[in-house]
N, C-alpha and C positions, 0 to 999 in steps of 0.2 A: 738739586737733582734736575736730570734733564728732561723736560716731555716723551714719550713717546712718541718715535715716528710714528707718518701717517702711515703706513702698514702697518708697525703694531698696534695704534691705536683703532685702527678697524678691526684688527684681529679680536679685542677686547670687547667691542663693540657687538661684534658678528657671534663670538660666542655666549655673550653675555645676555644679547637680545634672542638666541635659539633655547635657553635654557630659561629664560623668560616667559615665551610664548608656552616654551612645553608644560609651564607651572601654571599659565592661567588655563590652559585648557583641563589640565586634570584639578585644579580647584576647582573649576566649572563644573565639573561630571561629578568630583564630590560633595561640593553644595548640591546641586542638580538630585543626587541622588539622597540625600540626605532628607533635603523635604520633597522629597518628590515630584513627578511628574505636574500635575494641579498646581499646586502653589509656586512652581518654578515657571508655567506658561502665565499664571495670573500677576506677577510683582519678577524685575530683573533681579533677583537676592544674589544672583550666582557675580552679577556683574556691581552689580552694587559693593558686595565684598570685598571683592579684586582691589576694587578703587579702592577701599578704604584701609586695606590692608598693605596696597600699594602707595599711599601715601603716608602710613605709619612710617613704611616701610624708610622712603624718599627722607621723611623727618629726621629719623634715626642718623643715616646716613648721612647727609648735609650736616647734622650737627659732631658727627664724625669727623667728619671732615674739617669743618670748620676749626677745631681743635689739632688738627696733625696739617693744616696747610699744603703747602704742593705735595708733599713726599705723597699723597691720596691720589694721585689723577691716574695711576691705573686704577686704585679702585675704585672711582668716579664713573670712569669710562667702562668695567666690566658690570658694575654693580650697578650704578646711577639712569648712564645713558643707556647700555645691554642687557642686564635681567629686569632692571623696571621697567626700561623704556618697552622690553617685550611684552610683559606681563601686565600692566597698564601705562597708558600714556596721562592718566588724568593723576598720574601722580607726578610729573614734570609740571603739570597745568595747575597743581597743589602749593608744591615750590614755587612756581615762578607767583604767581596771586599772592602768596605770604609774603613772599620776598618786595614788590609792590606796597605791601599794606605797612610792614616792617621801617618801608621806605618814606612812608608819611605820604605815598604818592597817593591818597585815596581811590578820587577822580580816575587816575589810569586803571586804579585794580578792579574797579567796579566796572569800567568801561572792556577793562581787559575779558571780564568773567560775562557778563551780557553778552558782547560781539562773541568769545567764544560760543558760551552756551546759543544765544541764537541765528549767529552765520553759520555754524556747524548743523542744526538743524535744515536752514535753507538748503544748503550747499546738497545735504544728505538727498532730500526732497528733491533739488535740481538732478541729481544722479540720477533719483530712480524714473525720475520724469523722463529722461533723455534714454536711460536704457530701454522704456517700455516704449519709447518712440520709433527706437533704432530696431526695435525686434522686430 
């Protein structure tokens, strides 16, 4: 089977990641409201969830995949890179560290997950540095 062109696989992509976004923000409001106000400003659970359920999610799917081979890359690309990739991105960053670890590469997955976890910090902290300069 042939790839999708790069227009359908944006397509895939673009509605996949809209229908993404739209699920982490109403889990958000439902966690959110579930344990309420308090306990939602004191611990991320709403965001904590997402990840974790977004890379159940990722698991599933990869391992779907991995069994049905190419004939999957639209649902790769709607499911994968478009409702997860909307709904969390740390469930790409889940897969990719497994996949690393899977690989015997230890050294990279560990170096991978540090520099993410904390260049992602800096990077955040540089944002907000440079906004509060620019105002």
């Amino acid at each position: 089977m042939n790839p999708p062109s790069f227009l359908a696989a944006s397509l895939y992509v673009a509605l996949g990641g809209s229908i993404g976004a739209w699920l982490r923000y109403v889990a958000g409001l439902a966690i959110g409201r579930s344990i309420g106000p308090v306990a939602a400003l004191q611990f991320p659970w709403a965001t904590l969830s997402v990840n974790l359920i977004g890379s159940l999610a990722m698991g599933l799917l990869a391992g779907w995949l991995a069994r049905h081979g190419s004939s999957g890359e639209q649902w790769r690309l709607l499911l994968g890179v478009g409702v997860l990739g909307g709904f969390t991105t740390f469930s790409a960053f889940s897969l990719e560290l497994a996949l690393l670890i899977e690989r015997g590469t230890l050294l990279t997955a560990f170096s991978y997950a540090l520099l993410s976890v904390l260049a992602g910090l800096i990077a955040l902290f540089a944002g907000l540095a440079i906004a509060r300069v620019a105002a």
